[in-house]
Structure formats: structure tokens, C-alpha cells
LOTIGU-522318 format. One record per residue (C-alpha): y, x, z. Coordinates in Angstrom, 3 decimals, always signed. Layout:
N
    north     east       up
        Y        X        Z
...
% end
This chain:
268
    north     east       up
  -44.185   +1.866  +57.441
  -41.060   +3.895  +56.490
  -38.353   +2.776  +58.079
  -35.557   +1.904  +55.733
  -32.598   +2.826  +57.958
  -33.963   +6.482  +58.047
  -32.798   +9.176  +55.499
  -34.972   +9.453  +52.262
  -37.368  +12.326  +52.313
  -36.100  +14.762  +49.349
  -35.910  +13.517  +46.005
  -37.878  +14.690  +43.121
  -36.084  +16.565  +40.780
  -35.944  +14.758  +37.411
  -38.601  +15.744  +34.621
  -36.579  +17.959  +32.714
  -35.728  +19.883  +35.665
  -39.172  +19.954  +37.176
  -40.711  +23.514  +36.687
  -43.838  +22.606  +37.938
  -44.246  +19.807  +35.275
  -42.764  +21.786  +32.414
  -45.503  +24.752  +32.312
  -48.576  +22.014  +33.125
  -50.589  +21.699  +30.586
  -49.219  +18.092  +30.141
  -45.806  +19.419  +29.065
  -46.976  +21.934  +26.586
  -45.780  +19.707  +23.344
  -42.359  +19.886  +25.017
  -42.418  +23.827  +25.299
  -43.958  +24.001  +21.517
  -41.073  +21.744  +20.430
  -38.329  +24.188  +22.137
  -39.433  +27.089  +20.134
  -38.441  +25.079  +17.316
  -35.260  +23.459  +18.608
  -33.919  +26.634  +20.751
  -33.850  +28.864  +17.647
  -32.967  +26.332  +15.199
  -29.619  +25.803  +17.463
  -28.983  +29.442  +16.995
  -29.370  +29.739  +13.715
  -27.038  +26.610  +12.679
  -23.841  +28.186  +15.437
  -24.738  +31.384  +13.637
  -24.450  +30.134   +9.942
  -27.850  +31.950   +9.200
  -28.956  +30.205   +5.957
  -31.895  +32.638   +5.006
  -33.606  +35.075   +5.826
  -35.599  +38.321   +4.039
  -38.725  +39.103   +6.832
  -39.441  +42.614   +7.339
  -42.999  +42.885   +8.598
  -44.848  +46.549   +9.728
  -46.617  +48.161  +12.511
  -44.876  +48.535  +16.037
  -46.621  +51.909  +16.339
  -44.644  +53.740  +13.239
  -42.260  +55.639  +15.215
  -38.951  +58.001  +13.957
  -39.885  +61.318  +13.588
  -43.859  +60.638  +15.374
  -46.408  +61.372  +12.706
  -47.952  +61.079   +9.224
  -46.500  +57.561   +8.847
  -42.700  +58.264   +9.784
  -41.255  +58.165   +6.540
  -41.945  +54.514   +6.621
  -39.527  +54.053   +9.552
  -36.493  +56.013   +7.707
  -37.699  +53.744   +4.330
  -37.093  +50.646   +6.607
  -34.160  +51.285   +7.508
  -32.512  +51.999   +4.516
  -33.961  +49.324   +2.728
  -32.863  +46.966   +5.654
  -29.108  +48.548   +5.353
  -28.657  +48.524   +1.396
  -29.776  +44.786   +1.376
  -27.232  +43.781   +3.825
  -24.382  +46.118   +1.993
  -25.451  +43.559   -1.004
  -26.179  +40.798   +0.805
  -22.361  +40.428   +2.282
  -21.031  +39.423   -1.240
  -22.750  +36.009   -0.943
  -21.501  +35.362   +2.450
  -19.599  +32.176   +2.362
  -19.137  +29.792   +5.530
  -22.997  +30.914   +5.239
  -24.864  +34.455   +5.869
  -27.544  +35.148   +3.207
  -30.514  +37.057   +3.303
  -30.004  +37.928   +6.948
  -32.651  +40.936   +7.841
  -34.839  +39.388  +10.443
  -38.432  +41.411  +12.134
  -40.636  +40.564  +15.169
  -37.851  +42.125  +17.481
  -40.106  +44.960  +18.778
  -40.183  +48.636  +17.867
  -41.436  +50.351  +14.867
  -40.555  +49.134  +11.708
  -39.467  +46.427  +13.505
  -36.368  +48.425  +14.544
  -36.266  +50.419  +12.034
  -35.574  +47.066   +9.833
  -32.743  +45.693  +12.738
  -31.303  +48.814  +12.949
  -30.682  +48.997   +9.018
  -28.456  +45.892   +9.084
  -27.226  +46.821  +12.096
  -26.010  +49.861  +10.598
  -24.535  +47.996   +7.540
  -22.292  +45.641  +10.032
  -24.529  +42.759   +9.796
  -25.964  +39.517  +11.587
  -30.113  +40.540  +12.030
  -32.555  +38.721  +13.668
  -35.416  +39.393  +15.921
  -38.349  +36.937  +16.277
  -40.068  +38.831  +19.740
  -43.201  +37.892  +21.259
  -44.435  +38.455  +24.850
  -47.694  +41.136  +24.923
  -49.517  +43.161  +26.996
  -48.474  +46.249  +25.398
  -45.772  +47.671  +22.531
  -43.804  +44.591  +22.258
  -40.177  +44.263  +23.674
  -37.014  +43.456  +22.106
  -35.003  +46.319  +20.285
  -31.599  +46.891  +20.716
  -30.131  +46.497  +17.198
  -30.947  +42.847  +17.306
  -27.573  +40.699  +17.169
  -27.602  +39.080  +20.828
  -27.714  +35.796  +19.348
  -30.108  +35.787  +17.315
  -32.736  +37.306  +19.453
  -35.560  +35.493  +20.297
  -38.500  +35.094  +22.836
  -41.747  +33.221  +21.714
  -44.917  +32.274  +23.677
  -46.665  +30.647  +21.083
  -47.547  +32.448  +17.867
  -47.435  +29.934  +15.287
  -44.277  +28.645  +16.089
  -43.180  +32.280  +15.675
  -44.966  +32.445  +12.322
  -43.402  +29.321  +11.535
  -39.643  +30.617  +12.019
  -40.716  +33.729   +9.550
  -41.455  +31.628   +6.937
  -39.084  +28.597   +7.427
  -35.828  +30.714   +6.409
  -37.587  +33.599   +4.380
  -36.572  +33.798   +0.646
  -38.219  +37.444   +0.555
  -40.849  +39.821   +2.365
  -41.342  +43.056   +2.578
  -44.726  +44.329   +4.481
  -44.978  +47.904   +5.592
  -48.020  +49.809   +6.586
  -49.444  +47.949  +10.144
  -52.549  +46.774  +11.888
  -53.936  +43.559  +12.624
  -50.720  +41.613  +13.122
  -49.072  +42.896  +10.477
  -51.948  +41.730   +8.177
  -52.234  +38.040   +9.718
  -48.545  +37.620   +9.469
  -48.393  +38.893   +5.660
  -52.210  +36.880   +5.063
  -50.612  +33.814   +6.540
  -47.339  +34.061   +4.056
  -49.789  +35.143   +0.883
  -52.029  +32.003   +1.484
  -49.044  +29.588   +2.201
  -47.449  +31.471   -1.315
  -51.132  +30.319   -3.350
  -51.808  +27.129   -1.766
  -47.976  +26.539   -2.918
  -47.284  +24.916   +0.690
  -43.941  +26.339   +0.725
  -40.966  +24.530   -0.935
  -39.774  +27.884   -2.402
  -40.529  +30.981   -4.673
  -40.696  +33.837   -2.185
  -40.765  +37.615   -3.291
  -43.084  +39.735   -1.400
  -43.180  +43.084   -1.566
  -46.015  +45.594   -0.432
  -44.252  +48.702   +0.892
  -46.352  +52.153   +0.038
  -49.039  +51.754   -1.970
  -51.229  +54.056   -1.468
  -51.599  +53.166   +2.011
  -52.137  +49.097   +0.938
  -54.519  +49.571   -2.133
  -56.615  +51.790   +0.495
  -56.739  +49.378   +3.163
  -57.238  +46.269   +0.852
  -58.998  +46.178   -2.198
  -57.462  +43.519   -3.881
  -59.256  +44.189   -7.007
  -62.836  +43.497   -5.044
  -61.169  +40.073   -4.447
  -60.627  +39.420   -8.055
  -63.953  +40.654   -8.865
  -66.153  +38.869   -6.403
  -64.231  +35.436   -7.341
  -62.134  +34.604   -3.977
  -58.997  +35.007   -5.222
  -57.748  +34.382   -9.163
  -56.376  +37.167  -11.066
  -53.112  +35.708  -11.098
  -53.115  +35.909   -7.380
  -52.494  +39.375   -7.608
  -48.854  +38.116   -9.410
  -47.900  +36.772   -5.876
  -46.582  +40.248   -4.944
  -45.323  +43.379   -6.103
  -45.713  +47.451   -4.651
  -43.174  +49.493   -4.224
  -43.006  +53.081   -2.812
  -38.964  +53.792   -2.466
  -35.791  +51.974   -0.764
  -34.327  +51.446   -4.426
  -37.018  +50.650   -6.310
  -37.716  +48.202   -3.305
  -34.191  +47.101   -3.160
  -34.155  +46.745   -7.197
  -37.098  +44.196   -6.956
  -35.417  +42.206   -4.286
  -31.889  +41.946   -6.295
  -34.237  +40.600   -8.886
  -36.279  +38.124   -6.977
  -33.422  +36.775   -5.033
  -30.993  +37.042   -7.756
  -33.801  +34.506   -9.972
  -34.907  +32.156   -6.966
  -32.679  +32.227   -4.402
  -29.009  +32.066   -5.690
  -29.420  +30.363   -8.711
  -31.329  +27.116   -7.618
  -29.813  +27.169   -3.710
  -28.525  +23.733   -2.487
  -25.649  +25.247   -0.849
  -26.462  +24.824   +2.344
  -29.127  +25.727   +5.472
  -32.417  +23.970   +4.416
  -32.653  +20.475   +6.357
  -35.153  +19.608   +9.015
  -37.010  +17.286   +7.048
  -38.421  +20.221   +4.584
  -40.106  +21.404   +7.277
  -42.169  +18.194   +8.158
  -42.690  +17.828   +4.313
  -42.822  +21.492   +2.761
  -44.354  +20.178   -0.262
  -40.787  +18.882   -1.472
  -39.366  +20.697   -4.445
  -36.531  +23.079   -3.321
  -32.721  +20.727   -3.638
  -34.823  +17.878   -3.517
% end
């Protein structure tokens, strides 16, 4: 029997502190819940109300190949929106510029605002290969996810626009998974979404099959727009953000509870 005069053997460290418990399988709700909580924190210090998502392949490089231009596109799209965007900045930063965090057009889309002196966010995700933060990413708003959909989730929570370059398989789930939420109306907002170059989308997906075969209803195709320059791009977003997104804004950073209940009109 221990003897109760003699030292305790070395206490075990409380749950929250315990390593070993925190990556077991057992604590995996409570690592799913601080993907949500961690960047929500951030984004209330930072006074990030929204957000406009630039989504595009990690592989698009400055200056490397056939799909360059895309990179420059990015990045003035991402700067001229942020020029505009700083007139609505009030205790509040609207229509912050905010990517995956890795390279591509993922930069290309930080560096823009970057290069227009604003806040830009970077939603990062740990692979085997290509994926690592940038560095135009404001420090604070730079984020590390394990778990995709809570990732997905953060694009979409603050998003009042997207804009989808040319990209591969994750750059078609991510813009799939905002299309379907858009249809299936599961988002408490009107979102513009733009298709960026298309030439390169109408050859990849043929939407028009879609229409014709019966999966998808001809207004589906009004969900989202093409556009093949920086201004005509930027023209488009003026106007979708102008009509949906300052007019009928509550004035401030959507509230938890529209994100347990998304089906809740916007300023409900």
C-alpha cells in the first residue's frame, strides 16, 4: 500500500495540457472545434468583417508557363479591390482578400492586397507537396488547418464574393462546394462568383452538358458570371458587392449563431 507520508509520484498534467490526450482520437471534437474558435479570435481582434475568396491552382507560377498571365491577373485584381475596398473601412475592414495561403494564385491574390496596404488573409493547409504559407499574408491573419472542412467552412463563413482561377482538383471541390451551397440556398447571403478566364473554364466544364442532360436548371448557370480581365472582373465585383453586400449589411461581423443556423435571412 502507498504509504501516505511518502512524496506523491508526479502528477498528471491537467486535460487541456495533456498532449497525449489532445491528438487521441478521443479529443478530436476538441481539435475540430479550435479551427473554428482559433481563427474566429483572429478575425474579431482584427476587425475582419468579410471577406472576397480568391481560389486557383498552387502550380500557376510568375513568369513559368502558358498559364502565367493568370498570376499577374490575380494580383491586380486582388490590389484594385483593396484600393476600393478601403473606403468602407469603418471600425470594420470589408472585403478583406483572403486565399488558401500557399503559392500560385494563392500569392498572387495576398500579394495584391498586400501591395495595396491592406489586411489579407491566408487559410493554409498542411500537404505532402506545394502547400506552405506565402509571405504576403498579414501575420495575423494567417492560418494553419488540419482538417479540410473546417477550412472550407472559414471560406465561406465571411465570403461576400469569389473569384475562381484556372486550378486542379482542389480548386474545383472548393469552387463545387461554394456553387452547391449557392443552389441549395444554404448560405444566409447572395454571394458573387466569378469564373476567371473563360476559355480555360468552358473547356474544362461543360456547363451547358449539365443543362442539357437535366442535373442542373438553366438558371443555375445565373449563379456565376466569366470574366477574362482585372477590370472587367473588378467591374462585376463593385456591382455584386455594391447590390448585396453594402446595402443590406447589419453593420457588424456576422454572429456565431448564423453559422449553426445558415438558413436565417441575412440581418435577421
Amino acid at each position: 500500500m502507498p504509504n501516505p507520508t511518502e512524496p506523491h509520484s508526479e502528477r498528471r498534467p491537467v486535460a487541456y495540457l495533456n498532449d497525449k490526450f489532445l491528438n487521441s482520437p478521443d479529443a478530436r471534437a476538441l481539435r475540430i472545434l479550435s479551427e473554428f474558435l482559433e481563427p474566429l479570435a483572429h478575425f474579431r481582434r482584427e476587425k475582419v468583417r468579410d471577406t472576397v475568396v480568391f481560389f486557383g491552382s498552387a502550380r500557376i507560377r510568375e513568369g513559368e508557363g502558358e498559364l502565367a498571365r493568370y498570376y499577374d491577373d490575380a494580383r491586380s485584381l486582388a490590389r484594385m479591390l483593396t484600393e476600393w475596398s478601403q473606403q468602407f473601412t469603418n471600425n470594420t475592414y470589408r472585403f478583406v482578400v483572403c486565399s488558401g495561403g500557399g503559392p500560385g494564385i494563392m500569392e498572387a491574390a495576398n500579394r495584391g492586397a498586400a501591395d495595396a496596404g491592406g489586411k489579407t488573409v491566408g487559410l493554409n493547409i498542411g500537404l505532402p507537396f506545394e502547400q506552405f504559407p506565402n509571405p504576403y499574408i498579414t501575420p495575423e491573419l494567417s492560418f494553419e488547418f488540419h482538417y479540410f472542412f473546417m477550412r472550407k467552412f472559414w471560406f465561406a463563413y465571411l465570403a461576400k464574393a469569389l473569384v475562381v482561377f484556372p486550378g486542379g482538383f482542389g480548386t474545383l471541390d472548393e469552387m463545387m462546394e461554394i456553387l452547391t451551397l449557392t443552389q441549395t440556398q444554404k448560405l444566409a447571403k447572395r454571394m458573387t462568383v466569378l469564373l476567371y478566364g473563360s476559355e480555360y473554364w468552358k473547356e474544362i466544364i461543360n456547363f451547358e452538358a449539365l443543362v442539357k442532360y437535366g442535373t442542373i436548371a438553366r438558371e443555375d448557370l445565373n449563379l456565376f458570371q466569366f470574366a477574362d480581365d482585372p477590370a472587367t472582373a473588378f467591374e462585376l465585383l463593385k456591382t455584386g458587392l455594391a447590390e448585396y453586400a453594402v446595402q443590406h449589411d447589419t453593420p457588424e461581423m456576422p454572429a456565431i449563431s448564423k453559422s449553426i443556423n445558415p438558413q436565417k435571412p441575412e440581418g435577421a
